[in-house]
N, CA, C and O atoms as a CHARMM CRD file, in Angstrom:
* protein
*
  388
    1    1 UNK  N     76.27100  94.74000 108.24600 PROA 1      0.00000
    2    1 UNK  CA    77.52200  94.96900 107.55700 PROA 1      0.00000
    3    1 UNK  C     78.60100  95.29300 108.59300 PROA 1      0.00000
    4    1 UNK  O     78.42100  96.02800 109.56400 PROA 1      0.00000
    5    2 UNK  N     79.89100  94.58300 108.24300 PROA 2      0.00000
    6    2 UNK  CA    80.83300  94.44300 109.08800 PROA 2      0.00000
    7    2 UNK  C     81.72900  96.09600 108.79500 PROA 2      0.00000
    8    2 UNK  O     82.10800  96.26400 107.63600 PROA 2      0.00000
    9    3 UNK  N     82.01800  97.16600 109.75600 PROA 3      0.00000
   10    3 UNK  CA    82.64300  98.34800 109.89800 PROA 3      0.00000
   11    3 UNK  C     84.25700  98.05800 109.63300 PROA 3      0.00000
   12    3 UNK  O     84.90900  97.18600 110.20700 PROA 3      0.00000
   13    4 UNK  N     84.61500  98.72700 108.91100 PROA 4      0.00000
   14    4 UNK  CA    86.23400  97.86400 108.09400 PROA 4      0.00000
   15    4 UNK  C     87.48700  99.25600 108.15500 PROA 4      0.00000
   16    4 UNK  O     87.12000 100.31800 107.65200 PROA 4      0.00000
   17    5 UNK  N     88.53100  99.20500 108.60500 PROA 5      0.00000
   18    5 UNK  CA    89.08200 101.05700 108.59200 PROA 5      0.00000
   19    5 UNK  C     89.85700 100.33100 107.05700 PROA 5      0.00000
   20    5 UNK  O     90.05200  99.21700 106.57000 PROA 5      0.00000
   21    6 UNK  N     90.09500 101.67400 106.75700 PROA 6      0.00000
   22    6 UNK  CA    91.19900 101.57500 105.46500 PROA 6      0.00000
   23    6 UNK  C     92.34200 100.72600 105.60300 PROA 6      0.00000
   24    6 UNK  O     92.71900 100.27900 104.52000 PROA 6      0.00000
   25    7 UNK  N     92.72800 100.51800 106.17400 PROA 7      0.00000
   26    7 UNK  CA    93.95500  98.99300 106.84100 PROA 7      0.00000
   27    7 UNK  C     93.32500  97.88100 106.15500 PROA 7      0.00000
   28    7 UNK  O     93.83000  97.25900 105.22100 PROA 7      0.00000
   29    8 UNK  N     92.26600  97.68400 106.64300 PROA 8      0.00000
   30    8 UNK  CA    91.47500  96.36900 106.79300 PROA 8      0.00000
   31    8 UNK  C     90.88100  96.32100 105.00000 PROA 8      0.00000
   32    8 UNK  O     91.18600  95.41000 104.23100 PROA 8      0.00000
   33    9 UNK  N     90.17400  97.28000 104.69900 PROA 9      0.00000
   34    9 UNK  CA    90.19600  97.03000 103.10100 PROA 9      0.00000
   35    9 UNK  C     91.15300  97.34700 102.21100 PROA 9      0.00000
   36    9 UNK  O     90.91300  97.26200 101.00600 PROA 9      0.00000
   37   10 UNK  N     92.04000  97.64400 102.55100 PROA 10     0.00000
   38   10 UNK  CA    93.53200  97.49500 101.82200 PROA 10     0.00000
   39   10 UNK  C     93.90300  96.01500 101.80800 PROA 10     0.00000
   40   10 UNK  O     94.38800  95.35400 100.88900 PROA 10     0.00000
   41   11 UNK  N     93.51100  95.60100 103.22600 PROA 11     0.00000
   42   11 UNK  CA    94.46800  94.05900 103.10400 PROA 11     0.00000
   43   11 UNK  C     93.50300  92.83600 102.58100 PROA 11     0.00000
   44   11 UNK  O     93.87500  91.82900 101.97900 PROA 11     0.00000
   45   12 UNK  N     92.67800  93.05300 102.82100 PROA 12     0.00000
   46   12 UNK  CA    91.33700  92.47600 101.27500 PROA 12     0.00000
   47   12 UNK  C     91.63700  92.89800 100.18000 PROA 12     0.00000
   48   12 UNK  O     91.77000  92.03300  99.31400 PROA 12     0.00000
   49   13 UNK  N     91.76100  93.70000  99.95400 PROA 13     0.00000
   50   13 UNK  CA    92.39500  94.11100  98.31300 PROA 13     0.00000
   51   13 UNK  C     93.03300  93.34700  97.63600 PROA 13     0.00000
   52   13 UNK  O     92.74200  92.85500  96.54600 PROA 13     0.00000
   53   14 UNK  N     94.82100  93.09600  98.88200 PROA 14     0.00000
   54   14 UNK  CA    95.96100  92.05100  98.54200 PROA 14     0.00000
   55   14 UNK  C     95.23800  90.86100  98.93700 PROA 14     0.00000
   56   14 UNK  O     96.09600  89.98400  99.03200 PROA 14     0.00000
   57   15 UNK  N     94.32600  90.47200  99.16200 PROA 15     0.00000
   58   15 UNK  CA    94.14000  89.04200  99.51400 PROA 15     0.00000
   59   15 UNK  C     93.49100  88.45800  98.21000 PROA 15     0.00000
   60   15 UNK  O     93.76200  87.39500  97.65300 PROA 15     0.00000
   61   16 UNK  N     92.43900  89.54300  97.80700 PROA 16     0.00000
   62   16 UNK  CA    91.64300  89.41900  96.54300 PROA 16     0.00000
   63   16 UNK  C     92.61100  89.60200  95.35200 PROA 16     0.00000
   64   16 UNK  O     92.10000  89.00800  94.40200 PROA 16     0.00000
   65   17 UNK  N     93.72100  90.13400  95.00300 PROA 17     0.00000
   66   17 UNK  CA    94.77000  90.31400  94.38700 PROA 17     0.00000
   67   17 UNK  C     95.59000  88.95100  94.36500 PROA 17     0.00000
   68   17 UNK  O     95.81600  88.59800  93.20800 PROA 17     0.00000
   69   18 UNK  N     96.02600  88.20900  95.19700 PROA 18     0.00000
   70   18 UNK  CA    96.74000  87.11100  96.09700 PROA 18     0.00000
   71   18 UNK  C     96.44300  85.84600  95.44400 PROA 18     0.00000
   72   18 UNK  O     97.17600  84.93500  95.05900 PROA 18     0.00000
   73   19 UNK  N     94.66700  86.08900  95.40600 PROA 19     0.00000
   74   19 UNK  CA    93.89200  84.41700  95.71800 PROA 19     0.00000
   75   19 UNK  C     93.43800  84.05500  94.25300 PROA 19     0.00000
   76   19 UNK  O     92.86300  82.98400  94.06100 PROA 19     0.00000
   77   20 UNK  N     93.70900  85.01700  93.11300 PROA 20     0.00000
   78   20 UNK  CA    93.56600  84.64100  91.90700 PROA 20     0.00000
   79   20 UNK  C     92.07800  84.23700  91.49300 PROA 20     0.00000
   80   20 UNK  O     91.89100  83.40200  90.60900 PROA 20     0.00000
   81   21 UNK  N     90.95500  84.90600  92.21300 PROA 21     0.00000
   82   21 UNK  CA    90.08900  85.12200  92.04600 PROA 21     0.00000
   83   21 UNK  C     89.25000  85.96000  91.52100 PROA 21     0.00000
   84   21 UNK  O     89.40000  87.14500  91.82000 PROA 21     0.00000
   85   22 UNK  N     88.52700  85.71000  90.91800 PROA 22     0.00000
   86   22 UNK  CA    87.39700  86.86100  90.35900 PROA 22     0.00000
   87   22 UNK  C     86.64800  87.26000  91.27100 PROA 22     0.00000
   88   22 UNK  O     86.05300  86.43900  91.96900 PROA 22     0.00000
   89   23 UNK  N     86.49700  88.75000  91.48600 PROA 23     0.00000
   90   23 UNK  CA    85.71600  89.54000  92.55700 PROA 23     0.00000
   91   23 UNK  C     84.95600  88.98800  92.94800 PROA 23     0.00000
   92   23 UNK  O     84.67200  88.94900  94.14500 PROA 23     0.00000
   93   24 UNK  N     84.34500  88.34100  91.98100 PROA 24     0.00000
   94   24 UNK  CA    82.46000  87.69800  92.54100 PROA 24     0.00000
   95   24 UNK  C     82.51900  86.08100  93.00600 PROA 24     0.00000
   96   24 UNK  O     81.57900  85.29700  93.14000 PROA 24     0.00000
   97   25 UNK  N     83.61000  85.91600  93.15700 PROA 25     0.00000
   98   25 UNK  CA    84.15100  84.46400  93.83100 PROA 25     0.00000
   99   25 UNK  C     84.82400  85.14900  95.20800 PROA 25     0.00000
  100   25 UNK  O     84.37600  84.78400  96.29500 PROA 25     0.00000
  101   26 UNK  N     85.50800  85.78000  95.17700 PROA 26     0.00000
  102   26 UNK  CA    86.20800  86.42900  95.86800 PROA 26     0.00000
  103   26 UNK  C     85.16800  86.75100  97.59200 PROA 26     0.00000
  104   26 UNK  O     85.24400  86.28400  98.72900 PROA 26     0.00000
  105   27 UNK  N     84.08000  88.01400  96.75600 PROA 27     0.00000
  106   27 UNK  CA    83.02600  88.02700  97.73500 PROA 27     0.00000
  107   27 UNK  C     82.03700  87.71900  98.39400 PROA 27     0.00000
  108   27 UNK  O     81.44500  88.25800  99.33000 PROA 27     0.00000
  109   28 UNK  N     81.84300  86.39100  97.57800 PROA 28     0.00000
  110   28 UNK  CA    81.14100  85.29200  98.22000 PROA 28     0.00000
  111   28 UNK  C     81.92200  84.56000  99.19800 PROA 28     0.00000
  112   28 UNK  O     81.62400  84.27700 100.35800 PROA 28     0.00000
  113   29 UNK  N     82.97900  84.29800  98.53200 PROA 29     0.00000
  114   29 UNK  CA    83.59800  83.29500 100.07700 PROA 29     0.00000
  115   29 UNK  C     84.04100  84.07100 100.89600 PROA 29     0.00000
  116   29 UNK  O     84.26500  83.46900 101.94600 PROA 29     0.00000
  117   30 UNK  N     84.39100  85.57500 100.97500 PROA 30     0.00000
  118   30 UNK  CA    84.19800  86.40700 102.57400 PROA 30     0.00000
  119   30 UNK  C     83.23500  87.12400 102.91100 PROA 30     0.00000
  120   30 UNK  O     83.33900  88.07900 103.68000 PROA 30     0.00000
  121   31 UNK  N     81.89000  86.64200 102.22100 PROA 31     0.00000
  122   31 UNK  CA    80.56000  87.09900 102.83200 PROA 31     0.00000
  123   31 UNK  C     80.44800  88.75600 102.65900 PROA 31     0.00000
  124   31 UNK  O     80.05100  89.52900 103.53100 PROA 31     0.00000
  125   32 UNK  N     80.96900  89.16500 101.09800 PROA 32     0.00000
  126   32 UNK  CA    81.37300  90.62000 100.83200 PROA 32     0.00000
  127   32 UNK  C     80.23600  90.47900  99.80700 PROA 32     0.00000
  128   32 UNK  O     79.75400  89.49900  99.23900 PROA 32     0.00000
  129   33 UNK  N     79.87500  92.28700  99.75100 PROA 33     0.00000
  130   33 UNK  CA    78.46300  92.53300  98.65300 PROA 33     0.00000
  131   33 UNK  C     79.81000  92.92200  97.83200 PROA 33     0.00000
  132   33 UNK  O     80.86400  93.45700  98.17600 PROA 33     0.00000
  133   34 UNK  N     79.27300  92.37600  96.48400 PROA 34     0.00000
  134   34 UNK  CA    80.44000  93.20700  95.13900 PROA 34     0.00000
  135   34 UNK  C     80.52300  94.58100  94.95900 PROA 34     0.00000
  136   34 UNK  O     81.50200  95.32600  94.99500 PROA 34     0.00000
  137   35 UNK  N     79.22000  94.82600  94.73800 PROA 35     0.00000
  138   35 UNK  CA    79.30600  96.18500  94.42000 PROA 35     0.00000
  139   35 UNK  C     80.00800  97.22900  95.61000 PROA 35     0.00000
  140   35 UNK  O     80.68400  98.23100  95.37700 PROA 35     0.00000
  141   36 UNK  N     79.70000  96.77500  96.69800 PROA 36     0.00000
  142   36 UNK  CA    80.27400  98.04500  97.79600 PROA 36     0.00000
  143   36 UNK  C     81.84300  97.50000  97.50900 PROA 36     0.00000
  144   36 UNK  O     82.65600  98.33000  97.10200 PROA 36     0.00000
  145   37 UNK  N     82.32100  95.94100  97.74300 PROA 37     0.00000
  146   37 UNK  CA    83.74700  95.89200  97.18300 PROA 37     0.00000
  147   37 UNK  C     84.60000  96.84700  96.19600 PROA 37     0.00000
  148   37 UNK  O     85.69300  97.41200  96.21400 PROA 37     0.00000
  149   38 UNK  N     83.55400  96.72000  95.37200 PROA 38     0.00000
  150   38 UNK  CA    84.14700  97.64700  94.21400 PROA 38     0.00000
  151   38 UNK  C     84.16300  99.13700  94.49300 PROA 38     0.00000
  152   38 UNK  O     84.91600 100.01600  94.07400 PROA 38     0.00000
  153   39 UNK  N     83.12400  99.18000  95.31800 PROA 39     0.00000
  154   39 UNK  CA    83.28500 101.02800  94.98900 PROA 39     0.00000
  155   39 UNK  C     84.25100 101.15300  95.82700 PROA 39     0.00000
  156   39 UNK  O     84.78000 102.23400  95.57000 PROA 39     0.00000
  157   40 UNK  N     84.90300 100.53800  96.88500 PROA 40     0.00000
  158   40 UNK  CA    85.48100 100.55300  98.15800 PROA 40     0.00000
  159   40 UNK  C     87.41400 101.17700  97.32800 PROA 40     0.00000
  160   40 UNK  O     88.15000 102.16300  97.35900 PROA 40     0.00000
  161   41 UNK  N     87.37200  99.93900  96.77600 PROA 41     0.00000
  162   41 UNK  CA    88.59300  99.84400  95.92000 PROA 41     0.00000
  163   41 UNK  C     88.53800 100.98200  94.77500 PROA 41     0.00000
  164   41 UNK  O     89.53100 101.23700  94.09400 PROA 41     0.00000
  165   42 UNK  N     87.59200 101.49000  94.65100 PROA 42     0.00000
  166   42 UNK  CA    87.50700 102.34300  93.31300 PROA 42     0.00000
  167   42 UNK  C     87.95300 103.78200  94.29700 PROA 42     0.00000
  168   42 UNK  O     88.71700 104.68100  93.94600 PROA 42     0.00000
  169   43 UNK  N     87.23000 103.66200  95.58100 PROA 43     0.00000
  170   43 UNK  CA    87.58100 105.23800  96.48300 PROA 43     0.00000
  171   43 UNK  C     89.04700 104.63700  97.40900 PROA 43     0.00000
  172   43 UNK  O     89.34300 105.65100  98.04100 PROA 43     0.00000
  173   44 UNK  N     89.82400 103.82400  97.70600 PROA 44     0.00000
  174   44 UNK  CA    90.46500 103.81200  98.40200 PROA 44     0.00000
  175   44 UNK  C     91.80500 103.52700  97.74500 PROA 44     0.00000
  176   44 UNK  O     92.83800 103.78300  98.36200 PROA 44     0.00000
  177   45 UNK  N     91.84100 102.94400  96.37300 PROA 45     0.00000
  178   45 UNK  CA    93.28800 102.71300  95.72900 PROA 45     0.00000
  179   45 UNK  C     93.07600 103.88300  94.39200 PROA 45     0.00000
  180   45 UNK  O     93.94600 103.94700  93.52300 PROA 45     0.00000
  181   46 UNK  N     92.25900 104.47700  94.35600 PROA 46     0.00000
  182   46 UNK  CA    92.23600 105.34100  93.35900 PROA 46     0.00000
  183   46 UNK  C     93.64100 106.26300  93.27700 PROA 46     0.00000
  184   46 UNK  O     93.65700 107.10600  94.17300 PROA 46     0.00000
  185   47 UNK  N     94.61800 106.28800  92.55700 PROA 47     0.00000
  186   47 UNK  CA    95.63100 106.69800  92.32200 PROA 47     0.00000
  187   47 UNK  C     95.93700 108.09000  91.52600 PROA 47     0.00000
  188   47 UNK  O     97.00300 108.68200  91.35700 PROA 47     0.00000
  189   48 UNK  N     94.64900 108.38500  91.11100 PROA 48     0.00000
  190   48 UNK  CA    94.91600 109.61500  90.36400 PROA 48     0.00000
  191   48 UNK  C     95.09100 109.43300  89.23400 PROA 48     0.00000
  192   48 UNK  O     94.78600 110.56200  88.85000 PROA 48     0.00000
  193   49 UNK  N     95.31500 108.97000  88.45300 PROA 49     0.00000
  194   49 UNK  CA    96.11300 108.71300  86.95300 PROA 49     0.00000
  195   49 UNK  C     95.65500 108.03700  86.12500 PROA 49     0.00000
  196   49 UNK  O     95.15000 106.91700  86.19800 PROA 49     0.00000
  197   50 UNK  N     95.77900 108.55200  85.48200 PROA 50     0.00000
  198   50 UNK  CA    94.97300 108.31300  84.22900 PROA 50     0.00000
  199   50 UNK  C     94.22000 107.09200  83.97600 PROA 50     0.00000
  200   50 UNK  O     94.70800 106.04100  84.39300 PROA 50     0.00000
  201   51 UNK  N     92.97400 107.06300  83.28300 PROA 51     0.00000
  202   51 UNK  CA    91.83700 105.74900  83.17800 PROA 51     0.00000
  203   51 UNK  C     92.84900 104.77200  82.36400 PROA 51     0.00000
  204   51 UNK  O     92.91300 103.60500  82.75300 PROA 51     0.00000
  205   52 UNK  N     93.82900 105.26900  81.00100 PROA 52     0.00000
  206   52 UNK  CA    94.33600 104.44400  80.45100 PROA 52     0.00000
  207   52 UNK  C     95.37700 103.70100  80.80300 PROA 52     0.00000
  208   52 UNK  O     96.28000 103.90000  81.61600 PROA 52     0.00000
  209   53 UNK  N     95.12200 102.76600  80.04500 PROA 53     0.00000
  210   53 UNK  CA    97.02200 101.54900  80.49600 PROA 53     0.00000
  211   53 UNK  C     97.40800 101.72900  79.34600 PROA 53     0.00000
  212   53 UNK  O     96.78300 101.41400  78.33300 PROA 53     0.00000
  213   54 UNK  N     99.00900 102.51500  79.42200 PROA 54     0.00000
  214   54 UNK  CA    99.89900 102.48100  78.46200 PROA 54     0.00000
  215   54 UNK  C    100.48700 100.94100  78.52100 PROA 54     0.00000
  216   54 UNK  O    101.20100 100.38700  79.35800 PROA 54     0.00000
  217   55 UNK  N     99.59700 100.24100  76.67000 PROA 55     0.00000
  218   55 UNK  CA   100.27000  99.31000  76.21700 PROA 55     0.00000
  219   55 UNK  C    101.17100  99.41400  74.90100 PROA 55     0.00000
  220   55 UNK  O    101.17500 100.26900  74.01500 PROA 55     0.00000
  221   56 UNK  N    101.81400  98.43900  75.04500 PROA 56     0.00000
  222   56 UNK  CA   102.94300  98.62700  73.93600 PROA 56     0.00000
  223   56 UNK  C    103.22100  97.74800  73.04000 PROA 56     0.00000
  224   56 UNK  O    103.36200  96.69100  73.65600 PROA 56     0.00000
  225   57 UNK  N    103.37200  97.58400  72.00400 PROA 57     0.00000
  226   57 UNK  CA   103.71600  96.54700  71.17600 PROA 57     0.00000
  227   57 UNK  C    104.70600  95.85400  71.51600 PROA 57     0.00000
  228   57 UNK  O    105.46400  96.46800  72.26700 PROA 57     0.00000
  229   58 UNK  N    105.11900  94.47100  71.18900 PROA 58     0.00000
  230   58 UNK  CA   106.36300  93.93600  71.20900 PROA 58     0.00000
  231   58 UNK  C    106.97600  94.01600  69.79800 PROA 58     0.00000
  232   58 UNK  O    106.32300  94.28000  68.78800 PROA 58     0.00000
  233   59 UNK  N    108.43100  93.73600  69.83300 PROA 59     0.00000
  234   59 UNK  CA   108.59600  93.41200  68.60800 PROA 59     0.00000
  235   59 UNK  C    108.45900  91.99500  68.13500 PROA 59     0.00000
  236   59 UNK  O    108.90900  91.10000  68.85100 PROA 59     0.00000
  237   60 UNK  N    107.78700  91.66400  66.81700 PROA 60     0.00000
  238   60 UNK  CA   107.60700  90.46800  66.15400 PROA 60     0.00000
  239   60 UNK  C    108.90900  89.75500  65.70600 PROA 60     0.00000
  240   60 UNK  O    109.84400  90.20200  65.04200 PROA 60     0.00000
  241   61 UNK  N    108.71900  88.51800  66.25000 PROA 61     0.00000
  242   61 UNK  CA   110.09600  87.98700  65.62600 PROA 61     0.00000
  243   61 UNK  C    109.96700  87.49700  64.25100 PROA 61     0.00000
  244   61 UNK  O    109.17700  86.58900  63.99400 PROA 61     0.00000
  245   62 UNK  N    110.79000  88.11300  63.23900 PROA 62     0.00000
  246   62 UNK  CA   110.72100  87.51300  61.62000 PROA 62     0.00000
  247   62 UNK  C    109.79800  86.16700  61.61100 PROA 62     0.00000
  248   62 UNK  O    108.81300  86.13600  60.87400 PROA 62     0.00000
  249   63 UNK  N    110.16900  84.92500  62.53900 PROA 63     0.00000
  250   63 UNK  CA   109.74300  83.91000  61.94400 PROA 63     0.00000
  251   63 UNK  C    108.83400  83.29900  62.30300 PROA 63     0.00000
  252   63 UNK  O    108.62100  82.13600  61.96000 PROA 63     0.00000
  253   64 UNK  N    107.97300  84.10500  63.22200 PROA 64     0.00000
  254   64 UNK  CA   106.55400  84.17500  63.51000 PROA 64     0.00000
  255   64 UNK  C    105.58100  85.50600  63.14100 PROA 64     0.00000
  256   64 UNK  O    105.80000  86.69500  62.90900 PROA 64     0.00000
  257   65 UNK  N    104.45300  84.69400  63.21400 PROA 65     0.00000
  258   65 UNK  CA   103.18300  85.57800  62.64600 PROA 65     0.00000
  259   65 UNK  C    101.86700  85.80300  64.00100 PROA 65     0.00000
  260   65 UNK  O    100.70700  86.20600  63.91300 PROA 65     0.00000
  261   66 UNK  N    102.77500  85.28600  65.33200 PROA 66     0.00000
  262   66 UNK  CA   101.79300  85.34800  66.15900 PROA 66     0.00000
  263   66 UNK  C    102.57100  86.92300  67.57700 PROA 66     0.00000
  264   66 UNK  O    103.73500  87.31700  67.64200 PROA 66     0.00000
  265   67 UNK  N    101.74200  87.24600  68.16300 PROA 67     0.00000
  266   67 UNK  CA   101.71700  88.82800  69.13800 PROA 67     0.00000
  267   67 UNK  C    101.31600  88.07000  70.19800 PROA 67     0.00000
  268   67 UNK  O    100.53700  87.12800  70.34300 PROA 67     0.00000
  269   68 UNK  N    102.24400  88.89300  71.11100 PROA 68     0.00000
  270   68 UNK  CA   102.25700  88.38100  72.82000 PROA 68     0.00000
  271   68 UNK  C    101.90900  90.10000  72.84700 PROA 68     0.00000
  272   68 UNK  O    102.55800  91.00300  72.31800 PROA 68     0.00000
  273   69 UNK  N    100.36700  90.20400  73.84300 PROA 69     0.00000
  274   69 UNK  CA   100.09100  91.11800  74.51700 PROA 69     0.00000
  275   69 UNK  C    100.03900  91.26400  76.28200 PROA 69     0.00000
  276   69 UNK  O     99.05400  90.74800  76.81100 PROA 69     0.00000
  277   70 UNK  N    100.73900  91.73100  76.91200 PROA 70     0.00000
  278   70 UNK  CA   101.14600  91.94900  78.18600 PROA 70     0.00000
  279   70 UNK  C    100.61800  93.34100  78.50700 PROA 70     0.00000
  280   70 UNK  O    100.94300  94.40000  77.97100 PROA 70     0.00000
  281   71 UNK  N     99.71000  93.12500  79.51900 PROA 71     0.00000
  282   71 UNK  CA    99.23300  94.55700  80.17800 PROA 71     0.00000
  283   71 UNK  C     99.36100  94.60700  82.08200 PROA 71     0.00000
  284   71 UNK  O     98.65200  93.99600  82.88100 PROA 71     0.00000
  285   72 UNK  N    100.22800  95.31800  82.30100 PROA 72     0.00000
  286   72 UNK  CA   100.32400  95.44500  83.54600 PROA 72     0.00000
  287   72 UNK  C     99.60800  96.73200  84.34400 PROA 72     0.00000
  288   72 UNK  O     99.30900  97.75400  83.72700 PROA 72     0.00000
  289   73 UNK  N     99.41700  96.61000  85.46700 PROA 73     0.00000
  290   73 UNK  CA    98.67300  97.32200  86.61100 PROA 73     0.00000
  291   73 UNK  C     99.10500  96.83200  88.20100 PROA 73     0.00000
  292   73 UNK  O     98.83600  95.80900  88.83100 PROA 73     0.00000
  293   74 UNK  N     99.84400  97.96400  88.52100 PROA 74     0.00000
  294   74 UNK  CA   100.69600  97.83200  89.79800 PROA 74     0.00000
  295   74 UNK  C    101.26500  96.56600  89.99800 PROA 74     0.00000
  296   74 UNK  O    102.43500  96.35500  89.67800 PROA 74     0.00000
  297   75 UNK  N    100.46100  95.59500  90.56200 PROA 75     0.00000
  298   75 UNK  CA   101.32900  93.95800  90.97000 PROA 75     0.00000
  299   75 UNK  C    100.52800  93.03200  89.97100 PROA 75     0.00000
  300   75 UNK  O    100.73900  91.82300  90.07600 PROA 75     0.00000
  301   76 UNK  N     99.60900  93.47500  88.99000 PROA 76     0.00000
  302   76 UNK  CA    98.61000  92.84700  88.43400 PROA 76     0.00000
  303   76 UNK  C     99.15100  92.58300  86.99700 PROA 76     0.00000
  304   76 UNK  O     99.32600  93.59800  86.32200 PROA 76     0.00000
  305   77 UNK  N     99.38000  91.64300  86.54400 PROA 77     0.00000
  306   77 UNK  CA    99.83700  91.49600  84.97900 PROA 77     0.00000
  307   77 UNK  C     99.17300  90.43100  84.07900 PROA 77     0.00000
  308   77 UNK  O     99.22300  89.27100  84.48900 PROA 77     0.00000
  309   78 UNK  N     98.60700  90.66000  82.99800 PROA 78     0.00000
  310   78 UNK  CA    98.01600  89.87400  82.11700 PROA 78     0.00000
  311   78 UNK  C     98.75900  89.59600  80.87100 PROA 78     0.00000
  312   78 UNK  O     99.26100  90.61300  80.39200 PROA 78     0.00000
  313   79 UNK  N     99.07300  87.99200  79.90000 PROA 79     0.00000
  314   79 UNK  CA    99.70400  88.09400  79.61100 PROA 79     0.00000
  315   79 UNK  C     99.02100  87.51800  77.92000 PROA 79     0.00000
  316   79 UNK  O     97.86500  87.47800  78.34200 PROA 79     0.00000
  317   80 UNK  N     98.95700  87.33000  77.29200 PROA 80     0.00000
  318   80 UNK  CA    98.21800  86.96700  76.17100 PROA 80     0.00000
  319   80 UNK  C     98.93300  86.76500  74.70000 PROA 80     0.00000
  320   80 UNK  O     99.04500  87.69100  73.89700 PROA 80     0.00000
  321   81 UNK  N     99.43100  85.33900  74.44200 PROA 81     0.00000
  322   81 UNK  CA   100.18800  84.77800  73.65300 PROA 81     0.00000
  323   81 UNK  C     99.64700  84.86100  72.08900 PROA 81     0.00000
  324   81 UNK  O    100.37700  84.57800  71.14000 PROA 81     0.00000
  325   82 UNK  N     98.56600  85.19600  71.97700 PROA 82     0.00000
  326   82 UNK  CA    97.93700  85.46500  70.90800 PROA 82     0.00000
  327   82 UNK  C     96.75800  86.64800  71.24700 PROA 82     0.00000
  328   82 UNK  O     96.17300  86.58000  72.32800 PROA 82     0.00000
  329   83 UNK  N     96.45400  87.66100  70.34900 PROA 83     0.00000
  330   83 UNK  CA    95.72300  88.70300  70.75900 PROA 83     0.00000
  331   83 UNK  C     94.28100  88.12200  70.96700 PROA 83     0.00000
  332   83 UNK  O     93.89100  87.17100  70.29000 PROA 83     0.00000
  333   84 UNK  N     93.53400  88.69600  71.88300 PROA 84     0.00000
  334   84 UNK  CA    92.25700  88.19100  72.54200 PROA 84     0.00000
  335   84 UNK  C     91.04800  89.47000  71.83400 PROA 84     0.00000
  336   84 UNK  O     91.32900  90.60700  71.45400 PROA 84     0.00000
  337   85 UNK  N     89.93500  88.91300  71.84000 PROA 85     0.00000
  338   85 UNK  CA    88.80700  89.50400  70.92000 PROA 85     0.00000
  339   85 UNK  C     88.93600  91.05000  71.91300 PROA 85     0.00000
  340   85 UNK  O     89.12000  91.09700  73.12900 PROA 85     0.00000
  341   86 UNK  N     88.79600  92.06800  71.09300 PROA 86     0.00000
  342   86 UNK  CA    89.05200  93.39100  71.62500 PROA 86     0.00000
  343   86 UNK  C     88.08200  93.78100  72.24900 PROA 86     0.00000
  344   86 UNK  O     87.99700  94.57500  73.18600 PROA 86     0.00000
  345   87 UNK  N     87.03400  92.97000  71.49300 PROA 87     0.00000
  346   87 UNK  CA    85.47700  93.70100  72.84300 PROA 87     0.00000
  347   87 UNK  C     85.21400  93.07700  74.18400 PROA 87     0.00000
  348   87 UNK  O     84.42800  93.47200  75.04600 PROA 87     0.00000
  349   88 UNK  N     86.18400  91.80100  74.21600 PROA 88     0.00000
  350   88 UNK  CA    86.06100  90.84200  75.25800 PROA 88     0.00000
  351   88 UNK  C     87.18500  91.80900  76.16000 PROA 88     0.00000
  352   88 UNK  O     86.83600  92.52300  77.10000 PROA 88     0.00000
  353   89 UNK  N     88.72800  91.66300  75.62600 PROA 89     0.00000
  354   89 UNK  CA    89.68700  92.63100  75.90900 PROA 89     0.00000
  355   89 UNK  C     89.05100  94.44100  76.94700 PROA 89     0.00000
  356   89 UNK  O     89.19300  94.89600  78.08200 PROA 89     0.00000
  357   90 UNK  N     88.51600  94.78100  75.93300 PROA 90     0.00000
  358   90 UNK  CA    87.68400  96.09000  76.41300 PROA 90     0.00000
  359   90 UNK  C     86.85500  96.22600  77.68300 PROA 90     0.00000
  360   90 UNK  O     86.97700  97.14900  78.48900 PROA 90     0.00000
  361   91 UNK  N     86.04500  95.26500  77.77300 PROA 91     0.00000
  362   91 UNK  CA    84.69600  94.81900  78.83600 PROA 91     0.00000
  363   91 UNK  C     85.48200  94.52500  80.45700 PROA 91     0.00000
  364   91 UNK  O     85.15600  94.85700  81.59700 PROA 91     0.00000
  365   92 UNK  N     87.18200  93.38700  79.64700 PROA 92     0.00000
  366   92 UNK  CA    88.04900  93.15700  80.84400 PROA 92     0.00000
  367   92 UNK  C     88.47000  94.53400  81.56200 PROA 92     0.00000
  368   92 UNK  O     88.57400  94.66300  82.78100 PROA 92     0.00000
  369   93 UNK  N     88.59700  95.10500  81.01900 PROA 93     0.00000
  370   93 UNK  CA    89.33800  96.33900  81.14300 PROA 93     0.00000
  371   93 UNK  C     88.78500  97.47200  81.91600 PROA 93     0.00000
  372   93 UNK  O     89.38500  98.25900  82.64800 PROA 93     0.00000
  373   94 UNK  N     87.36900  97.40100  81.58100 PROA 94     0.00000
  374   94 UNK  CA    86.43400  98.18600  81.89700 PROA 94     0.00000
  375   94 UNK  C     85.49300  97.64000  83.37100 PROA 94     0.00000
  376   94 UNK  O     84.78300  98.25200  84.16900 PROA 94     0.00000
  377   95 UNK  N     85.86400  96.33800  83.25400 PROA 95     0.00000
  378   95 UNK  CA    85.30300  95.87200  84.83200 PROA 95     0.00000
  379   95 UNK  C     86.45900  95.70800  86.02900 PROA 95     0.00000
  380   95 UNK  O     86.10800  95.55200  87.19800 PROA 95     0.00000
  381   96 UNK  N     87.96700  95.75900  85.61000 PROA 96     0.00000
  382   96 UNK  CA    88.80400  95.94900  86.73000 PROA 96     0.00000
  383   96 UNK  C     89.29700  97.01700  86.83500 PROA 96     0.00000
  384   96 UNK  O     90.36400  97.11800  87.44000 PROA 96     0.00000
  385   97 UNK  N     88.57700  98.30600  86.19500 PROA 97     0.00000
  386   97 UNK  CA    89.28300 100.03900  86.35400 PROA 97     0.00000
  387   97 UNK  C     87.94000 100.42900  87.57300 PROA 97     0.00000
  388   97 UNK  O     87.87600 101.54700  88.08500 PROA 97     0.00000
């Protein structure tokens, strides 16, 4: 295992952030174990604050019957033109915290 200072897994972070990849794509093509990825990012961007993401409703326009859900996280934003299954939603949620 390659010895990395906090610089160096910060700027993997933004690269993995960047490349629009899923972690486990992500750490295969730089020869990274996931799990230490993750805990890496879980001890080094840990921010303090709270587990939840304050989301918010939009307002509905009269002449539609369909919800745009938008959830953001620092430079990270998801955007969802129709609401997505909540346990699928949940699981997402629960594997990028």
């Amino acid at each position: 295992m390659i010895r990395r200072s906090k610089e160096q897994w910060l700027s993997l972070f933004q690269q993995h952030a960047d490349s629009g990849l899923t972690a486990a794509a992500f750490c295969k093509q730089h020869d990274l174990d996931q799990a230490y990825f993750s805990l890496r990012r879980t001890q080094l961007c840990n921010t303090n604050e709270a587990a939840f993401i304050p989301v918010a409703r939009m307002k509905q326009h009269a002449t539609t019957t369909s919800y745009r859900l938008e959830c953001r996280l620092e430079s990270c934003s998801l955007q969802f033109e129709s609401l997505p299954d909540v346990i699928w939603l949940s699981q997402l949620i629960k594997a990028l915290s």
